[in-house]
N, C-alpha and C positions, 0 to 999 in steps of 0.2 A: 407310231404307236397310237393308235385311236384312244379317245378320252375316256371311254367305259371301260379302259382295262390296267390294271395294278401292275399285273406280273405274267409276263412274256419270256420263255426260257424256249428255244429250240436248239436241238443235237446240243446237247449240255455233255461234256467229258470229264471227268476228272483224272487222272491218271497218276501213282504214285509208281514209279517203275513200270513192274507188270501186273500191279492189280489195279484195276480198272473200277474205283470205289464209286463214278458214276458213267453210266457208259448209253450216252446219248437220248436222255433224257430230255422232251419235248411238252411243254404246259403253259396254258395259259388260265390267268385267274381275273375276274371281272371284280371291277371298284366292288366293293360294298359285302363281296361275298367270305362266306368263311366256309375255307379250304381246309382239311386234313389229309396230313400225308403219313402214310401208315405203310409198317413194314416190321422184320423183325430187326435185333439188333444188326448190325452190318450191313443191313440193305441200301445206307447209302444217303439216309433220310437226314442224317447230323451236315453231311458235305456239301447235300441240296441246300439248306435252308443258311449255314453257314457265306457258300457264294452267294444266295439273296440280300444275307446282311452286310457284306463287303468284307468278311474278317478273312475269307479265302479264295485267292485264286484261283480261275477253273483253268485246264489244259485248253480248250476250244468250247467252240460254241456261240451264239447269241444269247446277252441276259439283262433284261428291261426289269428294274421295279421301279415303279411310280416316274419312268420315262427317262431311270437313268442309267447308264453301267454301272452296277455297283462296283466295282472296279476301279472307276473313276468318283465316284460318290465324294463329295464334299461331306459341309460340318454341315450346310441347308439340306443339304436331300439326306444326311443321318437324322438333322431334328424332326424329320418327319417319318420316322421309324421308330416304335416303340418294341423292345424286347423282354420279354419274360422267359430267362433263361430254365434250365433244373435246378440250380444252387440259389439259392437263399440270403437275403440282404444279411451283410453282416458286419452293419455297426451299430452293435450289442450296447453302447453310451447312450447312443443319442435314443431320442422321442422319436414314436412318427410325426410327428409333427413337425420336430424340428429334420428331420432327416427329409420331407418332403419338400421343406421350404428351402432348404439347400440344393435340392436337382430341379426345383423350381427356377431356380434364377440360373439356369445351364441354358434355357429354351427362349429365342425370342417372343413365342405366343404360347405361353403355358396356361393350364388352366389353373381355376381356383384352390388353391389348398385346402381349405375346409370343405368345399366343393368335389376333392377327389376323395378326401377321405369317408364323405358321406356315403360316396358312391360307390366304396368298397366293404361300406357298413366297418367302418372301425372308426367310429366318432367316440364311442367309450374308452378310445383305446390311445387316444390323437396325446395323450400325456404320458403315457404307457412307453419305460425302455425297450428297444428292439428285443432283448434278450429275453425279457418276462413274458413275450406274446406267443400263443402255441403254436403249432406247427401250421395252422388252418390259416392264424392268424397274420404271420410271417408271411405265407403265399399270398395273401391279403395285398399287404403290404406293395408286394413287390409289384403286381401287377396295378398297385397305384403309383409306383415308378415309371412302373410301362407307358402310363397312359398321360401322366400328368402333362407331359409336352405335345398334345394334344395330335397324334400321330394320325395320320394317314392311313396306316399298315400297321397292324401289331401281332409280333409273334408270338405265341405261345408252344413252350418244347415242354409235355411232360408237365401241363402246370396243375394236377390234383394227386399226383404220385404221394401217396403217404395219408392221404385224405380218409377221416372216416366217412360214413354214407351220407350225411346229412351234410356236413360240410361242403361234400362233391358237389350235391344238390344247391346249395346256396350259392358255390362259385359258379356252376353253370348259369342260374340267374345274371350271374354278374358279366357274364360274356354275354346272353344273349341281349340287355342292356347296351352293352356296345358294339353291340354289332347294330341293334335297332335305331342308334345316336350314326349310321353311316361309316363306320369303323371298316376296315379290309383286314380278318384275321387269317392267319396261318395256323394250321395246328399239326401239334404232333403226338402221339397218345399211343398206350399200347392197352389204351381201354376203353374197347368197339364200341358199348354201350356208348362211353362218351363223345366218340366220333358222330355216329348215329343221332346222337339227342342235340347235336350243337352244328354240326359242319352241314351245308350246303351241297356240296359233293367232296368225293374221295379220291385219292389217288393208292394204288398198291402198289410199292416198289419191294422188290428183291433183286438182290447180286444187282446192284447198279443200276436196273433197269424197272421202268412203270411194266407191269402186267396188267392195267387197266384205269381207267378215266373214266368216273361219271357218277350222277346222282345216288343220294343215297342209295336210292329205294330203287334203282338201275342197275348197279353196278354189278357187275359177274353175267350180266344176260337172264333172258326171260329163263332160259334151262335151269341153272341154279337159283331160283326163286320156289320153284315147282313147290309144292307142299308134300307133307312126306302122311300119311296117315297107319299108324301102329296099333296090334293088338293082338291079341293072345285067345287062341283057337279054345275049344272047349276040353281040348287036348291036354291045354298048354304051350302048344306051339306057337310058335316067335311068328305074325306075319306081319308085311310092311310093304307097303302100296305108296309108289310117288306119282301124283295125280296132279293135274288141274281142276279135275271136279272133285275134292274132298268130302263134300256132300253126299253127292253120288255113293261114293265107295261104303263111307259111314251105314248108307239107307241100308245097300244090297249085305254090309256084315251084319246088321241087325236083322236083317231077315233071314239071313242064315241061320245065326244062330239062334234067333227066336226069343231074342233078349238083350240084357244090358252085356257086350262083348267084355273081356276082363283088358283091364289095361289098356283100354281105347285110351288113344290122344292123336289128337292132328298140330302137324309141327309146321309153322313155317319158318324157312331157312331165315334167322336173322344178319346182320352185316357180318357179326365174327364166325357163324357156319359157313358163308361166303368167303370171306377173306382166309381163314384155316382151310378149305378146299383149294383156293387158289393158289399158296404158299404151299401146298403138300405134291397140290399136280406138278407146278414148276418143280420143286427138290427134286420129286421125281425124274421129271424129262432129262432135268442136267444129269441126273447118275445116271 
């Protein structure tokens, strides 16, 4: 496993009987970068990220993170994983403060405690019972779990589920923070926007399998990029033009009709009209 690279997964199987929950899944993820794996539920993305953290067995396969089997993973190659589950710290007694300074001494090179809590912006809060803190604030928290053992690799499953708008925005600061501190994150989201605004590339899985790998601003191919240009005849009629030159099309409607067209918009396809095509074309193929 060369030094620029986290996580190494080839012909990845999972197999519980006869459902085949991952079924030869192939990826590799570079030190420093942040990954999202996106799918709907059952696609497979829980079992993926699950065998990355050693908590499940795969059927077959090759699986490297940070140059080890997770399989075989010790207590030294877990301290260098940090996890940010969906569920929520839950001891509702303690302080963060004191709750940090207790998974503090779990890690041989943990980082500072006042230091972690700065860095998740809950210093108001470092006296504050678990219980009192809101729901923005809890996820706070956890992900200052995540990070205090000063990890390698940090997963994120699902970590703004529940978020209102502004919050969402504040946590995303706080990934891209660690990820600019050299961090290798994982994600998993079933909110495109936030894949889009944080991850480096994507992955789309359904029914056990990747249907594509690659850059944001990549992924689906040049075809599903195309811009779609819409607008309504002097009729009324519905018309809709998918182009490369949006321009173009805009000029030659405005001189048709000899004015402002009603209902003009030029659309381009963002990551979730991407990912919703993709996920519709495969249901398809399989039925």
């Amino acid at each position: 496993m060369t030094h620029d690279v986290a996580v190494r997964i080839n012909d990845l199987h999972k197999h519980y009987g006869s459902l085949h929950a991952v079924d030869g899944v192939s990826l590799t993820i570079e030190r420093g970068e942040t990954f999202a794996l996106l799918g709907p539920n059952g696609a497979g993305k829980s079992t993926t990220i699950e065998i990355l953290e050693g908590y499940r067995h795969r059927t077959s396969g090759e699986v490297s993170v940070l140059g080890v089997d997770p399989a075989h993973g010790g207590l030294a190659w877990k301290a260098r994983l940090g996890i940010v589950g969906q569920s929520t710290v839950e001891s509702d007694h303690a302080t963060v403060r004191e709750l940090l300074t207790l998974t503090h001494g779990l890690y041989p090179d943990p980082r500072d405690v006042d230091e972690v809590i700065a860095a998740v912006g809950l210093e108001e809060k470092a006296s504050t019972r678990c219980h009192r803190l809101s729901g923005g604030q809890r996820r706070r928290l956890d992900v200052a779990m995540g990070v205090i053992g000063r990890p390698q690799l940090l997963f994120l499953d699902e970590p703004t589920t529940g978020f209102d708008p502004e919050a969402r925005r504040e946590f995303w600061e706080l990934v891209h923070s660690l990820k600019d501190g050299g961090t290798t994150i994982i994600l998993t989201t079933h909110y495109l926007d936030e894949a889009a605004e944080l991850a480096d590339r994507v992955g789309i899985i359904t029914g056990g399998r990747l249907l594509d790998i690659g850059a944001v601003d990549a992924i689906g191919g040049a075809d599903a990029r195309r811009p779609v240009v819409r607008w309504r005849t002097a009729e009324g009629e519905r018309r809709t033009a998918v182009t490369d030159t949006p321009a173009s099309v805009v000029a030659e409607v405005v001189a048709q009709t000899g004015g402002e067209p009603r209902d003009l918009e030029v659309i381009r396809p963002s990551l979730e009209d991407i990912y919703l095509t993709m996920i519709n074309d495969n249901a398809k193929d399989a039925a």
